[in-house]
Z-matrix of the N, CA and C atoms (Angstrom, degrees):
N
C 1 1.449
C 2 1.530 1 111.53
N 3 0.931 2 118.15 1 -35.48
C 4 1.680 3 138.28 2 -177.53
C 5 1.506 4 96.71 3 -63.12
N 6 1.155 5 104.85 4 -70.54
C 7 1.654 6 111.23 5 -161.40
C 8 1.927 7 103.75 6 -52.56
N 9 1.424 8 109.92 7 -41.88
C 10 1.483 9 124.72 8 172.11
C 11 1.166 10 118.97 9 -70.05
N 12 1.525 11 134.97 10 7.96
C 13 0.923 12 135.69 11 165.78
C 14 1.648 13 125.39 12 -105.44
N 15 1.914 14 87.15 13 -27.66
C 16 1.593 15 107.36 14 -175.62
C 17 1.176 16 90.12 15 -83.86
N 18 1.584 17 152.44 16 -50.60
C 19 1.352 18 143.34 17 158.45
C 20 1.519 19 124.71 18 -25.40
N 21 1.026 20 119.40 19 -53.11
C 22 1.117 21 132.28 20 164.77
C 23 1.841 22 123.98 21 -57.98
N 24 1.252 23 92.51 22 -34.45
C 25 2.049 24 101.42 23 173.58
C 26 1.541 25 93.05 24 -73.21
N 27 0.973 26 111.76 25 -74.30
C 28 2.035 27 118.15 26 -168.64
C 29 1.701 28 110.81 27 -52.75
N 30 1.035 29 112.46 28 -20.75
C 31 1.849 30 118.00 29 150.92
C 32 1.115 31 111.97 30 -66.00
N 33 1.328 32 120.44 31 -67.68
C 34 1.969 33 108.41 32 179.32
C 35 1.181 34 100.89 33 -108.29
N 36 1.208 35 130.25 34 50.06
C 37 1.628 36 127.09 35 129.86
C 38 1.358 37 126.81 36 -33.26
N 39 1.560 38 123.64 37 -62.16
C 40 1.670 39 124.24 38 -168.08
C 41 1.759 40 91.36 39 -76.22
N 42 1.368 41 136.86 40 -10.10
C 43 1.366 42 135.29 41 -156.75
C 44 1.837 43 97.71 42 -87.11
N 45 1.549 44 100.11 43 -54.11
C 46 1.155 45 125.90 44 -167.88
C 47 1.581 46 95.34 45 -90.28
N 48 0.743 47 164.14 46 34.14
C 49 1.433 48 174.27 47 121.68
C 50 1.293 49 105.02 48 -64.39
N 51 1.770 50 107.47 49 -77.21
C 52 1.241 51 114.32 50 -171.07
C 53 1.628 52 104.62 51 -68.44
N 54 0.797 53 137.71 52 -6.80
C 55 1.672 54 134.21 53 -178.24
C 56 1.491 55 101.74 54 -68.87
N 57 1.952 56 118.09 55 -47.67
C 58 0.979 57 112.15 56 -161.78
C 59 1.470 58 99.67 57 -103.81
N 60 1.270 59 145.34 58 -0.26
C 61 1.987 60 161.15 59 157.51
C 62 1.827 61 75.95 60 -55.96
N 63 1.386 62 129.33 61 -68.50
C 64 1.669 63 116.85 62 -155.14
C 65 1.188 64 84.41 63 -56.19
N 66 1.094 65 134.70 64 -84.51
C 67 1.729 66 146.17 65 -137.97
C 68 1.748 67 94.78 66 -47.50
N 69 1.481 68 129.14 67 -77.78
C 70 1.336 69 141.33 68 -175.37
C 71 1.029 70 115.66 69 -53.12
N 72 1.968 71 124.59 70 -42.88
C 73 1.697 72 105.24 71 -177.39
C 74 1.857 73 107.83 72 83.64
N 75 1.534 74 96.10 73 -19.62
C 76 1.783 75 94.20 74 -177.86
C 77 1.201 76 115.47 75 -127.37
N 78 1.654 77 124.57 76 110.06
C 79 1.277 78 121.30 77 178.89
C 80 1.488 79 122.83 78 -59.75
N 81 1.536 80 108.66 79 -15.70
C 82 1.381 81 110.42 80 173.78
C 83 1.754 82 111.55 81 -82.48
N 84 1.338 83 126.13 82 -29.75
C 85 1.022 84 142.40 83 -147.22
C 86 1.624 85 82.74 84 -110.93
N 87 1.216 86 139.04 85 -59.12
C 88 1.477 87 145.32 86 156.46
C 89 1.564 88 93.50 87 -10.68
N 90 1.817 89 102.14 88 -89.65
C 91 1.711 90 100.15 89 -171.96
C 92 1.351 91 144.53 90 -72.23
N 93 1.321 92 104.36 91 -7.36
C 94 1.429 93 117.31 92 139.70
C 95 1.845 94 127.92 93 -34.66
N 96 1.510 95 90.04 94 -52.39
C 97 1.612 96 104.88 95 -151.15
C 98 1.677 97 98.30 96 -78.99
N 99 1.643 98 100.69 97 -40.73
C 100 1.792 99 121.52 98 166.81
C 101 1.415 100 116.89 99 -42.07
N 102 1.873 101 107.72 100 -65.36
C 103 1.679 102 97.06 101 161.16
C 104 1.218 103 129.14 102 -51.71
N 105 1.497 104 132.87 103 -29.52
C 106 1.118 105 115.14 104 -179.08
C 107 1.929 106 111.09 105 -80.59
N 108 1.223 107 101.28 106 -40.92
C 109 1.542 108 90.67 107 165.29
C 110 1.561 109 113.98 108 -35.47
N 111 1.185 110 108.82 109 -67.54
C 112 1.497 111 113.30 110 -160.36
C 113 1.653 112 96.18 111 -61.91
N 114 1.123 113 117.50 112 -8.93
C 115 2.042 114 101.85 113 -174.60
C 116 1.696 115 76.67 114 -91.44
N 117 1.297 116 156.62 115 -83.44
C 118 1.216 117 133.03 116 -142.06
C 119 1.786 118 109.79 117 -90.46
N 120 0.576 119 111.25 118 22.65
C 121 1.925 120 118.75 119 131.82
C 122 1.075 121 123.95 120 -79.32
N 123 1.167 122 130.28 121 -74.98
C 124 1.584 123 143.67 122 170.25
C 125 1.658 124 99.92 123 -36.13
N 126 1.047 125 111.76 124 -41.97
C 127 1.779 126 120.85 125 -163.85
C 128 1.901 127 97.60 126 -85.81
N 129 1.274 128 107.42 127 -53.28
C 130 1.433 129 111.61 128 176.87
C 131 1.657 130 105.03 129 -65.91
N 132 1.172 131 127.91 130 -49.90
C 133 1.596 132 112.88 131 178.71
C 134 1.327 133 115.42 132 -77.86
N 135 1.567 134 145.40 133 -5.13
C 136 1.109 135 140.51 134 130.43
C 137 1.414 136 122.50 135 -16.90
N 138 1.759 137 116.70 136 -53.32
C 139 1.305 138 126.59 137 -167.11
C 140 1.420 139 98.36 138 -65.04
N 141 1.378 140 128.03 139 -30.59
C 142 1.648 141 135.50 140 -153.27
C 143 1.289 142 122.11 141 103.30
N 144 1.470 143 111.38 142 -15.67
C 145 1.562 144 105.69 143 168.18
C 146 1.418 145 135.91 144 7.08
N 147 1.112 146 147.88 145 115.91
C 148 1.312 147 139.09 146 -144.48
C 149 2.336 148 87.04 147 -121.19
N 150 1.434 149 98.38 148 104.58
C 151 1.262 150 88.72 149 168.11
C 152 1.222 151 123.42 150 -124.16
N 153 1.162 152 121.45 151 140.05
C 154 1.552 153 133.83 152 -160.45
C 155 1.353 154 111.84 153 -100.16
N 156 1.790 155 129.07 154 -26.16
C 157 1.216 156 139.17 155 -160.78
C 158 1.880 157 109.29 156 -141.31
N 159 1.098 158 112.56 157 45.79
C 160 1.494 159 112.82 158 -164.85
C 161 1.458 160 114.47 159 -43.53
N 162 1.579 161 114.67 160 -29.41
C 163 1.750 162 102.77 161 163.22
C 164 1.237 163 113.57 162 -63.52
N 165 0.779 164 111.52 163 -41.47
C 166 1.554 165 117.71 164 -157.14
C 167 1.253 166 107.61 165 -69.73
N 168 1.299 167 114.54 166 -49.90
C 169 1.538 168 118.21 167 174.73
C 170 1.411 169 133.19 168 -75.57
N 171 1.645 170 107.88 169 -22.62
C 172 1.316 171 123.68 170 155.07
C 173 1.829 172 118.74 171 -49.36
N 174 1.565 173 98.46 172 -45.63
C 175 1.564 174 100.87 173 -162.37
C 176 1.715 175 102.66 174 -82.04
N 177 1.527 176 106.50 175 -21.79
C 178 1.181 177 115.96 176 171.31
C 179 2.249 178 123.34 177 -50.10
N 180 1.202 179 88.01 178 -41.27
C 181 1.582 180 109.02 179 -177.11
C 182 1.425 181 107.22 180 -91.69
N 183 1.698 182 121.79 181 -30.75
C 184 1.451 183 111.21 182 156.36
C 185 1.775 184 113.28 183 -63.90
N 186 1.314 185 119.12 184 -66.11
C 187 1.289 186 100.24 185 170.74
C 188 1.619 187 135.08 186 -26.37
N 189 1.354 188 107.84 187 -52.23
C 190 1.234 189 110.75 188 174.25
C 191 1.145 190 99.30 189 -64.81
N 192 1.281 191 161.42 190 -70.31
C 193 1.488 192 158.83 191 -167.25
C 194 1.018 193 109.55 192 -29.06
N 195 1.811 194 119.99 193 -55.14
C 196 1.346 195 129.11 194 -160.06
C 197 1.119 196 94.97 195 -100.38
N 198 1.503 197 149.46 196 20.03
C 199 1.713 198 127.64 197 152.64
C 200 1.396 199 90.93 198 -99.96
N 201 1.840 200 134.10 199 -21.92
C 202 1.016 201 87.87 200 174.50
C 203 2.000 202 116.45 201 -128.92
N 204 1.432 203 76.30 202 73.13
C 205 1.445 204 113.31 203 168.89
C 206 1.022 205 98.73 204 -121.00
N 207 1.305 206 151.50 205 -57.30
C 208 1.283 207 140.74 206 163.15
C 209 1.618 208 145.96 207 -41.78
N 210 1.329 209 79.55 208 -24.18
C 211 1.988 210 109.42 209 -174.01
C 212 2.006 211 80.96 210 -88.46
N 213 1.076 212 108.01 211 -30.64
C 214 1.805 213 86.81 212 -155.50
C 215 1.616 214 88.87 213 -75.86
N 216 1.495 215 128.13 214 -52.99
C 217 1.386 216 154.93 215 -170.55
C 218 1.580 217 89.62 216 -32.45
N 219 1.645 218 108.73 217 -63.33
C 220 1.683 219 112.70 218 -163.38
C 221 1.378 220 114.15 219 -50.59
N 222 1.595 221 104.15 220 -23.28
C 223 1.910 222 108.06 221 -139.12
C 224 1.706 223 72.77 222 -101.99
N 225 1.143 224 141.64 223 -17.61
C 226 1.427 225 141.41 224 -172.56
C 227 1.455 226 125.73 225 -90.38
N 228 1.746 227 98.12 226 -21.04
C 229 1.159 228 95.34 227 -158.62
C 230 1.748 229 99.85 228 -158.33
N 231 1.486 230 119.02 229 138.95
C 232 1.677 231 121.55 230 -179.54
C 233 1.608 232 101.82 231 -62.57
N 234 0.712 233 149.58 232 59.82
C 235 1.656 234 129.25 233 -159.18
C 236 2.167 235 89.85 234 -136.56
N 237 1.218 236 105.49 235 154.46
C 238 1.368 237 95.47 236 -164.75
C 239 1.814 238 78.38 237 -100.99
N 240 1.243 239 131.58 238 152.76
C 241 1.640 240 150.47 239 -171.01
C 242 1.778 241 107.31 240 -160.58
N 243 1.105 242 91.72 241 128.70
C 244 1.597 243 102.38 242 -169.85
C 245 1.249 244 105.56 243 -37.49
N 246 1.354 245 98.65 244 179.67
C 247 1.859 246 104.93 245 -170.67
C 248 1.825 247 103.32 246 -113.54
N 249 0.938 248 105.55 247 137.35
C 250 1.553 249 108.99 248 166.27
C 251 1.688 250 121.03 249 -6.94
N 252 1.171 251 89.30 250 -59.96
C 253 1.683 252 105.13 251 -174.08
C 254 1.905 253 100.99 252 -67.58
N 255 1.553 254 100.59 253 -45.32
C 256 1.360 255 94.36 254 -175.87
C 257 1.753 256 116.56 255 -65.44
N 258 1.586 257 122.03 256 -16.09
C 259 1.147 258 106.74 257 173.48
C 260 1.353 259 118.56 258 -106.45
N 261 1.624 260 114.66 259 17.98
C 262 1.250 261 119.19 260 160.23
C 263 1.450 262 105.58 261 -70.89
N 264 1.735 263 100.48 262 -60.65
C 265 1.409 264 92.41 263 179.88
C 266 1.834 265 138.95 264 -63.52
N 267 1.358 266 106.22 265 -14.40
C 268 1.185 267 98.54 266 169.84
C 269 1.638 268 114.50 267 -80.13
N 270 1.527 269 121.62 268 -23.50
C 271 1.541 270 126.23 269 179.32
C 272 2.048 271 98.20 270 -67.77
N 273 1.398 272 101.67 271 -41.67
C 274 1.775 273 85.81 272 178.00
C 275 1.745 274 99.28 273 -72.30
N 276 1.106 275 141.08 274 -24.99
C 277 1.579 276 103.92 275 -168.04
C 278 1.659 277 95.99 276 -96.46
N 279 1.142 278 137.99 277 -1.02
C 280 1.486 279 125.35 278 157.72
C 281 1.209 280 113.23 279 -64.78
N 282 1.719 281 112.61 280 -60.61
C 283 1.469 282 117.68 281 -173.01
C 284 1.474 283 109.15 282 -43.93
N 285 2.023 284 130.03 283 -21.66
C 286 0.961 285 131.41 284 -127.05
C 287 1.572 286 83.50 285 -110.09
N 288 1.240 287 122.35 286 -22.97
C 289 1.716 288 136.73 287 -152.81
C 290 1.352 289 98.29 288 -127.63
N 291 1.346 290 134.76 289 -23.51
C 292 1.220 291 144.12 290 172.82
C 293 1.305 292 110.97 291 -21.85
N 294 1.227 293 134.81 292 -84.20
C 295 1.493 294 130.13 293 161.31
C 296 1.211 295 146.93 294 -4.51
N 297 1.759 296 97.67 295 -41.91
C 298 0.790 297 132.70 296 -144.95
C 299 1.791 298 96.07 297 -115.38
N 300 1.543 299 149.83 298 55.87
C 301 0.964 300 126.39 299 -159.57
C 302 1.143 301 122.38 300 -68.95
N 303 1.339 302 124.77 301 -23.28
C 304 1.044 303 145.03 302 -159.17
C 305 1.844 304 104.33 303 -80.33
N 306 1.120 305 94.82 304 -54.66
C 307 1.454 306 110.61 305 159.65
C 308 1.228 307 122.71 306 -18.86
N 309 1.298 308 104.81 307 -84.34
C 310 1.669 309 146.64 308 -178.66
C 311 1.809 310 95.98 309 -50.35
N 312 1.047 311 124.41 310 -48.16
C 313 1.630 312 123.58 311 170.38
C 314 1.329 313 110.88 312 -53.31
N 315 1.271 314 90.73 313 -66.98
C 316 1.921 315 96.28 314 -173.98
C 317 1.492 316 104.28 315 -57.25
N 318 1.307 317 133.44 316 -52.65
C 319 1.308 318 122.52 317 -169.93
C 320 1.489 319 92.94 318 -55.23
N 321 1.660 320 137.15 319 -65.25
C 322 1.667 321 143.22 320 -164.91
C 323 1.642 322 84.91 321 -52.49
N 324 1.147 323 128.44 322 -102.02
C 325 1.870 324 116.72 323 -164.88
C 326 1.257 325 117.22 324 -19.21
N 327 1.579 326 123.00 325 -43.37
C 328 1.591 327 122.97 326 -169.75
C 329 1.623 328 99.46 327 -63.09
N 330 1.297 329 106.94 328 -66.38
C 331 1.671 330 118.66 329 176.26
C 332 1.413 331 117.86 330 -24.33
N 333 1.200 332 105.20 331 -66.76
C 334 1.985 333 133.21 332 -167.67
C 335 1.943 334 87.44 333 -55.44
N 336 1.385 335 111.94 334 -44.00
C 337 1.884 336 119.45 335 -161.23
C 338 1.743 337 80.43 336 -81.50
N 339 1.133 338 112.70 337 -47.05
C 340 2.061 339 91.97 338 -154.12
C 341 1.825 340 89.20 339 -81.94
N 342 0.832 341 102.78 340 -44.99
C 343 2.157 342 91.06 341 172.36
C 344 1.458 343 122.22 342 -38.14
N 345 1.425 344 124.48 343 -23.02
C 346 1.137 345 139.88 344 -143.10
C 347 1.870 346 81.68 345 -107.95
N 348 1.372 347 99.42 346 -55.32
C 349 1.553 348 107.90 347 -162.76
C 350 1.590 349 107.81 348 -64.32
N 351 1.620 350 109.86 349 -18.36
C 352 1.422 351 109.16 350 -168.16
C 353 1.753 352 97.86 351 -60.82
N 354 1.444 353 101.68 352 -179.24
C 355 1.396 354 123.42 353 168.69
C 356 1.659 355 107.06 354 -70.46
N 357 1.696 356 129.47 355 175.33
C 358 1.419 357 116.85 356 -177.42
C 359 1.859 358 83.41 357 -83.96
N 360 1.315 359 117.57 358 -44.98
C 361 1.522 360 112.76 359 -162.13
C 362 1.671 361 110.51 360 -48.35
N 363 1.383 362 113.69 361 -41.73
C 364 1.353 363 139.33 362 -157.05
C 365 1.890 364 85.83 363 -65.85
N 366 1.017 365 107.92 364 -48.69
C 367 2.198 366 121.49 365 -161.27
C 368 1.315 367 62.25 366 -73.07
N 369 1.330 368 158.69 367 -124.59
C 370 1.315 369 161.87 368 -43.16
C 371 1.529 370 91.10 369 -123.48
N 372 1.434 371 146.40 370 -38.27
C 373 1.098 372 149.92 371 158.84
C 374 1.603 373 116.84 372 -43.02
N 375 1.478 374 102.56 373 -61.03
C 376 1.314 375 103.62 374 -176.09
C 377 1.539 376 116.40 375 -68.99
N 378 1.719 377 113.11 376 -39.87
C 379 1.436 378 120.34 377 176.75
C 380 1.251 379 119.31 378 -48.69
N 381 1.733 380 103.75 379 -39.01
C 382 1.486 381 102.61 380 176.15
C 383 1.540 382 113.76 381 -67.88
N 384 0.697 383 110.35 382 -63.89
C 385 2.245 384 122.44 383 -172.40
C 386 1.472 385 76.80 384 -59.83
N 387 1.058 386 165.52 385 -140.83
C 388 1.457 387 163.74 386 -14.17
C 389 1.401 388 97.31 387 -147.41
N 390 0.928 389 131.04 388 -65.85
C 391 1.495 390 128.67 389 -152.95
C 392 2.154 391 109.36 390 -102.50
N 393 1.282 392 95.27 391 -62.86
C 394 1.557 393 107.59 392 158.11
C 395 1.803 394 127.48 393 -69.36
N 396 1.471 395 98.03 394 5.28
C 397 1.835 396 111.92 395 170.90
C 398 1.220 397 102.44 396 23.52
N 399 1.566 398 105.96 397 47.78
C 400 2.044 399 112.28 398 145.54
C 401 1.500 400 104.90 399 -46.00
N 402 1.296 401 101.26 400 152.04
C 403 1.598 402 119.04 401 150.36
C 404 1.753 403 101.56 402 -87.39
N 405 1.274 404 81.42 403 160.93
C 406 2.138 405 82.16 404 -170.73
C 407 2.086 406 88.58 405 -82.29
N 408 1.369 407 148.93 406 -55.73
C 409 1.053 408 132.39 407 171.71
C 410 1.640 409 117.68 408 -19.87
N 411 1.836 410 109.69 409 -50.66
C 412 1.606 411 110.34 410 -175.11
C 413 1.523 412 111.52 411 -59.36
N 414 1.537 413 94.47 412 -48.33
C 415 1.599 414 100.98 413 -167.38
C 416 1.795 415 115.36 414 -64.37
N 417 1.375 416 96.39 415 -2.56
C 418 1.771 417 106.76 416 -170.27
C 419 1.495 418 94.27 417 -111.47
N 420 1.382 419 142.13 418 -23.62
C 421 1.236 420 126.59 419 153.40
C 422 1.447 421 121.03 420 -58.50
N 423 1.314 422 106.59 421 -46.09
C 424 1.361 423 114.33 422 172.25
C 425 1.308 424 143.01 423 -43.90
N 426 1.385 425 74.84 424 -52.77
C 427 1.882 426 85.08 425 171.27
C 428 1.863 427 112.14 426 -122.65
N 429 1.526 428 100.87 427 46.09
C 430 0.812 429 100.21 428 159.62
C 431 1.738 430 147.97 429 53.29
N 432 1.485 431 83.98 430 13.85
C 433 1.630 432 100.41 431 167.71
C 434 1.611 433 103.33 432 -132.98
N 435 1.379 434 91.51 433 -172.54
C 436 1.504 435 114.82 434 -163.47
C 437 1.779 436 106.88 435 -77.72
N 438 1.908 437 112.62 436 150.72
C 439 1.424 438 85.70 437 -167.33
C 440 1.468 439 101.55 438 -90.88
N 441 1.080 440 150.60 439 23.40
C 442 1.238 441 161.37 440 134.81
C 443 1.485 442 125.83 441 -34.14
N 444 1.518 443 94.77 442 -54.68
C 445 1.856 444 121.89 443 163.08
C 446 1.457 445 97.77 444 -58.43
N 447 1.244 446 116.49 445 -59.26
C 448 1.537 447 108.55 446 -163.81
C 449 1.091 448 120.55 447 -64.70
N 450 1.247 449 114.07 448 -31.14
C 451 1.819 450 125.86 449 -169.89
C 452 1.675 451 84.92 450 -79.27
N 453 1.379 452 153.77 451 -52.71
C 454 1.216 453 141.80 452 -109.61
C 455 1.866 454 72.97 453 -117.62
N 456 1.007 455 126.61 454 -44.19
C 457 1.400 456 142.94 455 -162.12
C 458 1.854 457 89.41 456 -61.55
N 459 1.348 458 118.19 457 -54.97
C 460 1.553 459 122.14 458 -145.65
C 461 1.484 460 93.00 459 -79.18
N 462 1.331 461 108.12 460 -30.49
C 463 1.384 462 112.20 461 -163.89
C 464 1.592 463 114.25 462 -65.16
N 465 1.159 464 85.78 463 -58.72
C 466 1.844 465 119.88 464 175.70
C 467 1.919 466 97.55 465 -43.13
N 468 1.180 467 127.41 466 -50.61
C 469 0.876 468 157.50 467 -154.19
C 470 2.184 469 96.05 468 -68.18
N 471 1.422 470 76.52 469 -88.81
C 472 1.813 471 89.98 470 167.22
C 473 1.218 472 94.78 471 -31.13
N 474 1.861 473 110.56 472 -90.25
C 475 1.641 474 108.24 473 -153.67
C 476 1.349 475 122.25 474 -32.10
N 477 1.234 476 130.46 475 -4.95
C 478 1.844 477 130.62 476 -115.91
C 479 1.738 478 74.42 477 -145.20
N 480 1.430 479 119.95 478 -49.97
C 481 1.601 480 101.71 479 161.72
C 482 1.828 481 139.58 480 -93.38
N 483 1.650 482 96.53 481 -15.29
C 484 1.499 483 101.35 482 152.86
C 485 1.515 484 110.74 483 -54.47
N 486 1.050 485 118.18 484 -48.63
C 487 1.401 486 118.07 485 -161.80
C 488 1.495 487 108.88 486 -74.15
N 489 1.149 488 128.75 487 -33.09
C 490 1.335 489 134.08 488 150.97
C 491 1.716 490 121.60 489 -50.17
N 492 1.171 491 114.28 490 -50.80
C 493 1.447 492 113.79 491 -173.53
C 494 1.961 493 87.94 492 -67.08
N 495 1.130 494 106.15 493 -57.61
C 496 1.739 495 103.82 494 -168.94
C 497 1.775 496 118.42 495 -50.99
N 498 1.754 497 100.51 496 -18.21
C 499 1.281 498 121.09 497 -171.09
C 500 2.357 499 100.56 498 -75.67
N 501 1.349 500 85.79 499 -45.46
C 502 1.676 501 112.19 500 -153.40
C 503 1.969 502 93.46 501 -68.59
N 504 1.875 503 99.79 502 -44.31
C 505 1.661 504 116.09 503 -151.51
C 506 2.015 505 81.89 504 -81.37
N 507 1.117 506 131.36 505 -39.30
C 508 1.262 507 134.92 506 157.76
C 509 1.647 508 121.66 507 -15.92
N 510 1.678 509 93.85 508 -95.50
C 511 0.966 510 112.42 509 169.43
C 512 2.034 511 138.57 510 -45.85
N 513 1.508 512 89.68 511 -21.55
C 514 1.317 513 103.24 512 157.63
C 515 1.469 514 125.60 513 -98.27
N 516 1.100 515 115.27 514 15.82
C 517 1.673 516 130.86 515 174.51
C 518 1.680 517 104.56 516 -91.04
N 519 1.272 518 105.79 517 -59.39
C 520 1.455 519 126.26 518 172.15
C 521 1.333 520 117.63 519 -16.78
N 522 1.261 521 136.71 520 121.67
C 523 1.490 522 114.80 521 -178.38
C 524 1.732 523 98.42 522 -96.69
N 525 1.683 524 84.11 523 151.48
C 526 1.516 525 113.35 524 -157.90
C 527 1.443 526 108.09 525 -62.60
């Protein structure tokens, strides 16, 4: 069972790598987070574990790794690090494109290009709610407007880069 499991890790190794490289942003902090996956796999299929979905359950135990790699990071350090929820959601739209690598690029380049294109206020809107998991009240003390503005502001904001990535992932479908 062991040996079929460690076969199975070194097959979606670069899959499960890159699942947790999106989430972290740090190839050092990436392969860190990878060895430790791979020690409680190896350690969990030792027991006999009976697994039916080895991606699935692999990316399952990186997630958990990497929220609480993040939880330790926060409690260590002032630095704003996504929020729980935010690295659920970035592990479902990899897992979601996963297959798909090619995919998963073009959607990450489109993103990285329409972030760039936003306004500085617009990056600073979304960074806050999204990445620094403001409440929209904080982010409206903060910066000093109403939370009405902020909510109508963040929104506007998102749509304004969905619609860009959907604009960008389009246009690269198109044959040349």
């Amino acid at each position: 069972m062991a040996t079929d499991v460690l076969t199975e890790l070194l097959q979606y190794r670069a899959e499960l790598f890159g699942f947790i490289r999106a989430i972290v942003h740090s190839t050092h902090d990436a392969e860190d987070l990878f060895q430790e996956v791979a020690r409680v796999i190896v350690r969990k299929a030792e027991t006999g574990i009976d697994v039916r979905d080895f991606r699935a359950w692999s990316k399952e135990i990186a997630r958990r790794l990497v929220k609480a790699h993040f939880r330790t990071r926060q409690a260590h350090a002032n630095v704003y690090l996504p929020s729980e929820e935010m690295v659920d959601l970035l592990g479902a739209v990899y897992t979601r494109f996963s297959p798909g690598t090619d995919r998963l690029s073009a959607e990450h380049d489109a993103l990285h290009a329409c972030l760039s294109e936003l306004s500085r206020e617009n990056r600073v809107l979304l960074h806050l709610r999204f990445f620094a998991d403001q409440a929209y009240d904080a982010m409206a003390r903060r910066l000093r407007r109403t939370e009405a503005a902020i909510r109508r502001a963040t929104s506007r904001a998102r749509l304004a880069l969905v619609q860009c990535v959907r604009r960008r992932l389009q246009a690269a479908e198109q044959p040349g």
